[in-house]
N, C-alpha and C positions, 0 to 999 in steps of 0.2 A: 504493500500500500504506500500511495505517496502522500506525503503529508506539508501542509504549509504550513507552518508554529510561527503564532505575531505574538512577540513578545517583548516589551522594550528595558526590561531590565538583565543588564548585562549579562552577570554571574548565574542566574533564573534561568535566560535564555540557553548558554550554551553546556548549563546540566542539563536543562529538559532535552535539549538536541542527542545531546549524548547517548541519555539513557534510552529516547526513542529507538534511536540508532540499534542502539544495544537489544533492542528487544523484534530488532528487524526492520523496521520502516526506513523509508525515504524520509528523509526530512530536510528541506528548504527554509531555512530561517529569516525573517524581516523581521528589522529592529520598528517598527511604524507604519502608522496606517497607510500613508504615501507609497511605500517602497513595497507594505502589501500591497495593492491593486497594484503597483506594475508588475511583480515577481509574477499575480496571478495570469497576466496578460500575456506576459510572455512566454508562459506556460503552454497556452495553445490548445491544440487537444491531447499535449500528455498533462492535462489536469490534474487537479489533487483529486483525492479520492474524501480526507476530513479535513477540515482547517481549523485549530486550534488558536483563539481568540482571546487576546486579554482584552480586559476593557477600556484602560484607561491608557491610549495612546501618543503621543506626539504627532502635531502635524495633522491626522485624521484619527479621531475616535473609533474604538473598536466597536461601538454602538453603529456609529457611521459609515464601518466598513461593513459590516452586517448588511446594514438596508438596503449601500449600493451591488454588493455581490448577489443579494437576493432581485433586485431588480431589473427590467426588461432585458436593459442592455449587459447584463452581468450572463444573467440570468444563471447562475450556479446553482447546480443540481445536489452537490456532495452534502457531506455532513459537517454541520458548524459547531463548535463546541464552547462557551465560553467558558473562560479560567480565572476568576478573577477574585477582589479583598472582599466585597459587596456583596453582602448576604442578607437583602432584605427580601419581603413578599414583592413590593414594588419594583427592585432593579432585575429577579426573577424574570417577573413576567416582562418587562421593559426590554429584557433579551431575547425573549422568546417571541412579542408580537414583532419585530428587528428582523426573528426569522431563523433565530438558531436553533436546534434541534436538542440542543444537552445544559447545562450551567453546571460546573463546578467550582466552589468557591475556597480558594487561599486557604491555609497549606490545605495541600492534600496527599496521600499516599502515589507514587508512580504508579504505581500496579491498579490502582482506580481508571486514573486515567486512559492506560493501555485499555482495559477491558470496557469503555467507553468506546474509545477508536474503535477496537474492535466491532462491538456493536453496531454501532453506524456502519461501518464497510460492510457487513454481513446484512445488512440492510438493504442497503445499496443493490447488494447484485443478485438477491433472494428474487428468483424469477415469478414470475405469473403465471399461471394458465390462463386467462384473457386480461385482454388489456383493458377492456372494458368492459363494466357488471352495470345492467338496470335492472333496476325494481320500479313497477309501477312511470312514475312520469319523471323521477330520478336516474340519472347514470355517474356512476363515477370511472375516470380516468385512472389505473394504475398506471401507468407510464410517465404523464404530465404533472401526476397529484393535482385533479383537478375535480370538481362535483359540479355538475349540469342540471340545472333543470327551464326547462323551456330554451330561449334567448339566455338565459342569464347562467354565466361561470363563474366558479372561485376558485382563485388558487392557495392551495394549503403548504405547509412545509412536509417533510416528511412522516414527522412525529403525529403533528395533527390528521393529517390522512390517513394512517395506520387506525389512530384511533376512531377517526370519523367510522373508516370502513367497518370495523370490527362493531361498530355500533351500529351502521344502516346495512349492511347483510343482515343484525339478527334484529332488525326493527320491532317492534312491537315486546320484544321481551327482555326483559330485568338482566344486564349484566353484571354481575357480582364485582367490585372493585378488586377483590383479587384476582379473578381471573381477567379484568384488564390489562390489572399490570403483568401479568405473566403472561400475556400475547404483541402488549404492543413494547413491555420494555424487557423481552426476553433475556438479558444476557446481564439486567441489573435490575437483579431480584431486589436489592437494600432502596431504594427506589420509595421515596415518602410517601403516604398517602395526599402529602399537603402538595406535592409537584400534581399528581393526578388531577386536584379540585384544580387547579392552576390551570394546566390543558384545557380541562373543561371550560373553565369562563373564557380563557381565550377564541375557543370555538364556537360558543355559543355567539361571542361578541361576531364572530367572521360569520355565522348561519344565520345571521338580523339582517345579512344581505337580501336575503329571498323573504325577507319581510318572516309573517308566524306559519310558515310551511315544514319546516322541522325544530322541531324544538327536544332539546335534552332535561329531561327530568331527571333530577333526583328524587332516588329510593332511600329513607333514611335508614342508616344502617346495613345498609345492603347493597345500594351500588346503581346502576343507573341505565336507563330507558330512551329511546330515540325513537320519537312518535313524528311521522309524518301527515301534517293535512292536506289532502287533495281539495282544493278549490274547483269549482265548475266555472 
């Protein structure tokens, strides 16, 4: 796997290089968000496969490299990770609606992170049997991570698609919070239940696109429901 690591503190940056190394990957290092997008640029298409993301950058914010790497002209597909000192509910989700798919926050163990990476790249290239599943006047895109209905598309990250789908395949019925997290965050079981309610309001905030045509209930105690209304 290749890996793009932005990190701008010196001594930080080239143990994390190191140990990556060490444990197999490719790794491309930028001291800053500048020098990220160009490294990403000139990449090509031997793109990274995860890009590991501090937050607080020089020159361009890891916040700001987020949005534009996930943007039209970016348009990067891989897995984002942030790494960073900021461990609140708000910088959380702050990274996630940005568009990253993980947060891990200062210090943390190597061997968390590897099994992170990991995670995402087995994400990544986890094939389909169709690219595209409808139910009813819904379809969603596995290839694009995209959910259709009528005229109207959303683009999700990868995180949030895994979870969407895993909820609109079993529509109408209760999925237990544990077995969420063991289908959409397979390879990181330790995995909060406070990141899972996180996911959810961020998706629910993304599915107010199509106005009250799907909406996610919560089950208390128990886990949670994705009821779709068809309109005539």
């Amino acid at each position: 796997m290749r890996l793009l690591l932005i990190e701008d503190d010196l001594k930080l940056g080239i143990v994390q290089k190191e140990l990556l190394e060490l444990a197999g990957f490719e790794v491309v290092w930028a001291t800053d968000g500048r020098q990220a997008l160009e490294d990403f640029l000139l990449a090509k298409d031997n793109t990274f496969d995860v890009i590991i993301l501090d937050w607080m950058l020089p020159e361009i914010s890891g916040l700001e490299v987020c949005k534009i790497l996930r943007s039209p002209k970016y348009n990067y597909q891989g897995g984002i990770i942030f790494v960073t000192a900021k461990d609140s509910l708000d910088d959380c989700l702050q990274g996630l609606e940005a568009g990253a798919d993980d947060y891990l926050v200062k210090p943390f163990a190597n061997k968390e992170l590897v099994a992170r990476i990991k995670a995402l790249g087995r994400r990544k290239v986890r094939p389909y049997v169709d690219s595209i599943y409808q139910k009813n006047t819904v379809s969603i895109d596995n290839n694009l991570l995209k959910v259709t209905l009528g005229s109207k598309s959303l683009q999700l990250t990868k995180r949030e698609f895994e979870l969407f789908s895993l909820l609109f395949i079993n529509q109408g019925h209760i999925i237990p919070r544990s077995a969420i997290l063991e289908k959409v965050w397979t390879n990181n079981l330790d995995i909060s239940e406070s990141s899972l309610d996180s996911y959810i309001y961020l998706l629910r905030k993304k599915l107010s696109f199509f106005g009250d045509t799907m909406i996610i209930k919560s089950v208390k105690n128990v886990g949670y429901i994705l009821e779709i209304n068809n309109h005539d």
